[in-house]
C-alpha positions in Angstrom: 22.5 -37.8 106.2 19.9 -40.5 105.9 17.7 -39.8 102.8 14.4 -41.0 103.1 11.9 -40.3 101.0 7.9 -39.4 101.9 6.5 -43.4 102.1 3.6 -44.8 104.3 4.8 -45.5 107.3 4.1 -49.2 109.1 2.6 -50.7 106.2 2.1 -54.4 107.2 0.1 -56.4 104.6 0.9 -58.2 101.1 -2.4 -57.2 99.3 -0.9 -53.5 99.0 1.6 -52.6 96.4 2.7 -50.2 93.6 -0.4 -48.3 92.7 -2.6 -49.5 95.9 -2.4 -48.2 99.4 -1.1 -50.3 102.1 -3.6 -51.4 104.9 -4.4 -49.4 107.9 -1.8 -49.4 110.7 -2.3 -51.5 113.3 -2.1 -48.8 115.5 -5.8 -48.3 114.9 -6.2 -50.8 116.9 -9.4 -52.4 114.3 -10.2 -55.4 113.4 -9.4 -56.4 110.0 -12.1 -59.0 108.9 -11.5 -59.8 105.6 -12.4 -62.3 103.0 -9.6 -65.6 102.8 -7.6 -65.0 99.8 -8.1 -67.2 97.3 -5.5 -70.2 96.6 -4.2 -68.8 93.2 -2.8 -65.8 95.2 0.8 -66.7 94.9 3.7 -65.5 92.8 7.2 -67.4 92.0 10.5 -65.9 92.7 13.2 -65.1 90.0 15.5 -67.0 89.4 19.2 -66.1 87.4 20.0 -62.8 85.9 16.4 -61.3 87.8 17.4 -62.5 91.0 21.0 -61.0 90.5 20.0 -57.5 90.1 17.4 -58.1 92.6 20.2 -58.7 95.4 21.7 -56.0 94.0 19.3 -53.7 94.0 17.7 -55.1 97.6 21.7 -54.2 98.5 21.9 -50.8 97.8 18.4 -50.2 99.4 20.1 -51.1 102.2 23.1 -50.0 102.3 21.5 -46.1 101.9 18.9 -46.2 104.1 16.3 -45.7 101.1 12.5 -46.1 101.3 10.1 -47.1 98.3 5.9 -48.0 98.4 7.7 -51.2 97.0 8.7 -52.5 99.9 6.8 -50.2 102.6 3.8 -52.0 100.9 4.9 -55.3 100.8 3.4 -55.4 97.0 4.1 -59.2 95.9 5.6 -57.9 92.9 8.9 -56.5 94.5 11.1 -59.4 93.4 9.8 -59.4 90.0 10.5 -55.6 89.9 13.4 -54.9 91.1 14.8 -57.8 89.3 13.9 -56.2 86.2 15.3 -52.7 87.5 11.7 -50.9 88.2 11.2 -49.5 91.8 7.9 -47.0 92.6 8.1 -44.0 95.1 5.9 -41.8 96.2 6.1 -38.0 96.9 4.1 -34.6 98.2 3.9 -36.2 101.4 2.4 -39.0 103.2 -1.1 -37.4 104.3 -3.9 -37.2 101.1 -6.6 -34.0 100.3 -8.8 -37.1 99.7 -10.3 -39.9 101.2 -11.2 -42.8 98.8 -12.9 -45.8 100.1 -10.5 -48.5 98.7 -7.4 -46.2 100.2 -5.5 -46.6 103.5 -3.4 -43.2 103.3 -4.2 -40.5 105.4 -6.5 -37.9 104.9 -6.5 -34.3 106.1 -7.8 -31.1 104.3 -4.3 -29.6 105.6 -1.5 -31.6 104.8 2.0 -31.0 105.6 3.6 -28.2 103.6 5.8 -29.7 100.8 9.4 -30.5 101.2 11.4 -28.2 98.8 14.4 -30.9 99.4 12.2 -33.9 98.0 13.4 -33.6 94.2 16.6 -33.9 95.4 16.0 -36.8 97.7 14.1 -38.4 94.7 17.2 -37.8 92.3 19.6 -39.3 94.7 17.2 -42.5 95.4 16.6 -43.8 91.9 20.3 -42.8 91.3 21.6 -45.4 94.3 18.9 -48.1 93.7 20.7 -48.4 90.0 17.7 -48.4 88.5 16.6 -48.2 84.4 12.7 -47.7 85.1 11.1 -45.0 88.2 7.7 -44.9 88.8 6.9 -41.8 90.0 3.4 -41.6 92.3 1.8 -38.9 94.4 -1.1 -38.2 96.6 -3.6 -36.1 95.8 -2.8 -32.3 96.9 -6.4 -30.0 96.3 -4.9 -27.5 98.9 -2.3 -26.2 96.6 -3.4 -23.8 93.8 -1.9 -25.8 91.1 -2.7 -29.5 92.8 0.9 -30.1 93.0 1.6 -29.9 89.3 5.0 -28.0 90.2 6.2 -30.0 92.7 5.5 -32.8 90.7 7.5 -31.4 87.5 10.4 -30.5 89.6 10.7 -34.4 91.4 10.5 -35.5 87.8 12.9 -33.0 86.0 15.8 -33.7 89.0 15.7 -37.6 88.6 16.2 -36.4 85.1 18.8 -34.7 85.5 20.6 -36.9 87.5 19.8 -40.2 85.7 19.6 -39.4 82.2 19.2 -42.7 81.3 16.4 -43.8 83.5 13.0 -44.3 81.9 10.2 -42.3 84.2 6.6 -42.9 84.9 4.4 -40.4 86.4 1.6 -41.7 88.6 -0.5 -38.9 88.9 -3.6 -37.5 90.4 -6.2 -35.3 89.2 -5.3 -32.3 89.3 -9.3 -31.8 90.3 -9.7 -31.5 86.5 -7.5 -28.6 85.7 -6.2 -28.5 82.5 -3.9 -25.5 83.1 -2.0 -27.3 86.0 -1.5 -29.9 83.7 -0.4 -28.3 80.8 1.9 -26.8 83.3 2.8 -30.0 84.6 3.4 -31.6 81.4 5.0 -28.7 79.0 8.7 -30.2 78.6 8.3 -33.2 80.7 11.5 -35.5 80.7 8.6 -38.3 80.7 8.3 -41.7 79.3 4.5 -42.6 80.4 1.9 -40.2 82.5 -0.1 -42.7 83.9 -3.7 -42.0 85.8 -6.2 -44.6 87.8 -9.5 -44.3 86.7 -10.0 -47.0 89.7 -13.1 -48.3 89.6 -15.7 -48.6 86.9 -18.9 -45.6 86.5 -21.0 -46.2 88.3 -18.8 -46.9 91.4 -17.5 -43.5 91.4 -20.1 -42.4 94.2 -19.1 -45.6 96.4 -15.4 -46.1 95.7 -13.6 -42.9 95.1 -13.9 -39.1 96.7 -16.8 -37.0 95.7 -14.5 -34.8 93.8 -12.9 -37.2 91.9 -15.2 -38.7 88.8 -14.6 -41.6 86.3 -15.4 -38.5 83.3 -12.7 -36.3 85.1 -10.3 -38.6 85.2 -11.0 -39.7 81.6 -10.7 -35.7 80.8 -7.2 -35.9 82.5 -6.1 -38.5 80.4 -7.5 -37.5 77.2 -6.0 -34.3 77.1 -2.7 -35.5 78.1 -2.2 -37.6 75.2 -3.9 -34.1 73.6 -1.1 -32.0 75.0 2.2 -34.4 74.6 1.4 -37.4 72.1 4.4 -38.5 72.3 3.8 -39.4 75.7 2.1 -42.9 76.3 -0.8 -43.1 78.5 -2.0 -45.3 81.1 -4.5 -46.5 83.3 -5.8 -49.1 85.9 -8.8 -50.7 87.0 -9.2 -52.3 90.1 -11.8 -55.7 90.0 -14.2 -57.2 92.9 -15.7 -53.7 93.8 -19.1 -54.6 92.8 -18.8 -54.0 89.1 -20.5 -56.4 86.4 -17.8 -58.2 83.4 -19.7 -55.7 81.0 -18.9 -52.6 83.2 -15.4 -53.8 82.8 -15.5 -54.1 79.5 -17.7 -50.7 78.5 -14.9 -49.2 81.0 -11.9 -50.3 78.7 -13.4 -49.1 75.8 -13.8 -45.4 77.3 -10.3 -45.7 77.9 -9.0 -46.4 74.7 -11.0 -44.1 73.0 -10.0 -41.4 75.4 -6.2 -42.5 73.9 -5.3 -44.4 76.4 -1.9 -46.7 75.5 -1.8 -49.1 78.3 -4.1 -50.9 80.7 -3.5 -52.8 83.9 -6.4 -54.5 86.0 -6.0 -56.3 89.6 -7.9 -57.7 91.9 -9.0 -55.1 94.9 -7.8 -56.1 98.2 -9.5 -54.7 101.7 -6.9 -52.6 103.9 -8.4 -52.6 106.7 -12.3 -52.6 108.2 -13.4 -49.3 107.7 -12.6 -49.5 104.0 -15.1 -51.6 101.1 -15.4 -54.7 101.6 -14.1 -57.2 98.6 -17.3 -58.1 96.5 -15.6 -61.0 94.4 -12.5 -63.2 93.3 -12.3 -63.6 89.7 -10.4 -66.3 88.6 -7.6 -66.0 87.0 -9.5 -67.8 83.7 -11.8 -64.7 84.1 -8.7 -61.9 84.1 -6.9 -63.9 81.6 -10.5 -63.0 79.0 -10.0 -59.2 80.2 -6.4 -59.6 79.0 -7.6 -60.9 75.7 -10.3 -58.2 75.3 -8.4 -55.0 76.0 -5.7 -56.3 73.5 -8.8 -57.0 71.0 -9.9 -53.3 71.8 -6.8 -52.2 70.7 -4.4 -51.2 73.8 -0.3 -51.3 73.2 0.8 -53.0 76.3 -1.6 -55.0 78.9 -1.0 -57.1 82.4 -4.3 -58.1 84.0 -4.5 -60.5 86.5 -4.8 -61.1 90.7 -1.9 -60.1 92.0 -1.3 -57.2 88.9 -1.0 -53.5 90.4 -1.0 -50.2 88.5 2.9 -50.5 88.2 3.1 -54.1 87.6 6.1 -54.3 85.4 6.2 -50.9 84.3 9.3 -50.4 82.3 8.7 -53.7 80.5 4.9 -52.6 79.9 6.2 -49.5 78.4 8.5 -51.4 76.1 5.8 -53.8 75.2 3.8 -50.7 74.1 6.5 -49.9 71.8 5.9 -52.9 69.8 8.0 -55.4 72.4 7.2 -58.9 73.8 4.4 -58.6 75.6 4.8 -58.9 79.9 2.5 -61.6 80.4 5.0 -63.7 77.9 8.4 -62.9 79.7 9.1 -65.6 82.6 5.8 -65.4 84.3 5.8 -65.2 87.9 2.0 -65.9 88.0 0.8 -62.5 89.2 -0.7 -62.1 85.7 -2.1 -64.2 83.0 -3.1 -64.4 79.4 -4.0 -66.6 77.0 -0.7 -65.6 75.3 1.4 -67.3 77.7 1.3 -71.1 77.7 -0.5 -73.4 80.1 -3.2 -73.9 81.7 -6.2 -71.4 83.7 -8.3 -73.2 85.5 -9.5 -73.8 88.9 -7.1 -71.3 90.3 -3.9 -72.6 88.2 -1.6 -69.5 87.1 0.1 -69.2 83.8 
């Protein structure tokens, strides 16, 4: 039997990716009028042992009939990923409790029940794909009394099980603020990093994100995870050219880290489709390589900001870099982020 795993189905776009929603279907049948990308929107390919595994890996993908938001998302980061052995899934289903401005999954206040086969499915994906490094993401799930928490734990604990060796990131919602679901969630975790967006900056919130999900809350969620399991790294992502100001971007890390918060990623937002925000700006890359420089001044373990960066831009090597490794930016740049760490040149839309 086929295992396929719950994905967005029809994604067609390369602004999505690991961490971002794919664009609308075009089954919609909506124009998508969207800003031109800018011309520093590229990324290089790898090239010797990177490209290797990622044949490899791209192979086995085949070969088994598996499904990840890599590739269902076209995220431009794919061949840098899978050449370092990270791939991102998604589970709970392909239909969302929420509906977020900046998001192209579905929303429905009754999703699908859960598939009690999915941490199975889930365990015998990562396990084919050979991979050392598993993001982990969901969709939100308010219809369940414990926000999914369970369900979550159980996808988690089979990978586990089956792939002892493979380093897991959890992606995770919400939980609508409940501690006890995540206490739940969390109490024995086989987990390397619990990661959560806070999105946008404050005072966005009302614009970007559902009216039950809050920059505080998701702040809350973080803080007490690092609370409950500091041995646990924490993450978070921002998402740029929503209509925030440099200084909300900055105020905005510094919450973060002060909440405990281990590791930071910040992209550029890209518009899915027309019924979603339109994009406000294009920073360039000069101005992501400064937010790079900041958050590492502020004190975060592990950073990757830049255009093309998504919530789970090279997440097993950010994780490793937050253990006092080589920072990302510095390891054969593909030019989806940049720092003034790396060497050459930012300006006028050249990547490092």
């Amino acid at each position: 039997m086929v295992t396929r795993l719950p994905i967005i189905e029809n994604a067609r776009d390369d602004g999505g990716g690991c961490g971002i929603a794919p664009p609308e279907d075009a089954k919609n049948g909506k124009s998508r009028e969207r800003k031109r990308l800018p011309k520093w929107f590229k990324t290089s390919l790898p090239v010797g042992e990177s490209q290797v595994r990622y044949n490899e890996t791209k192979s086995r993908v085949n070969e088994n009939s598996l499904n990840t938001v890599c590739e269902e998302a076209r995220c431009p980061n794919v061949h840098d990923c899978w050449g370092r052995g990270t791939a991102t899934f998604m589970i709970a289903g392909e239909v969302c409790t929420r509906g977020c401005r900046f998001c192209a999954i579905d929303t429905s206040k009754r999703p699908p029940p859960l598939n009690p086969d999915e941490p199975q499915s889930l365990a015998d994906a990562v396990s084919r794909m050979g991979l050392s490094h598993a993001v982990i993401t969901v969709v939100n799930r308010d219809d369940l009394p414990d926000g999914g928490a369970s369900h979550y734990k159980d996808c988690i604990k089979s990978v586990h099980e089956k792939s002892p060796h493979v380093g897991l990131e959890l992606l995770c919602s919400d939980l609508d603020g409940d501690k006890g679901s995540l206490a739940l969630l969390l109490d024995g975790l086989p987990l390397n990093v619990f990661a959560h967006n806070v999105e946008c900056v404050p005072r966005l919130d009302s614009v970007v994100r559902d009216p039950r999900a809050s920059f505080e809350q998701s702040i809350s969620i973080l803080s007490e995870a690092k609370r409950l399991r500091p041995d646990i790294l924490t993450k978070s992502s921002i998402m740029v050219g929503l209509g925030e100001t440099d200084d909300e971007i900055s105020d905005a890390m510094r919450e973060l880290h002060s909440a405990g918060v281990d590791m930071i990623t910040l992209g550029q937002y890209l518009q899915p489709g027309d019924r979603h925000l339109s994009v406000d700006r294009f920073p360039e890359p000069s101005s992501f390589a400064e937010w790079d420089r900041e958050a590492r001044e502020i004190g975060f373990s592990a950073v990757a900001s830049g255009p093309l960066v998504r919530s789970s831009y090279r997440a097993g090597m950010l994780w490793e870099e937050a253990l006092g490794g080589e920072p990302v930016v510095t390891r054969e740049s593909t030019g989806s982020a940049v720092s003034f760490l790396s060497t050459g040149l930012i300006d006028q839309g050249q990547t490092i």
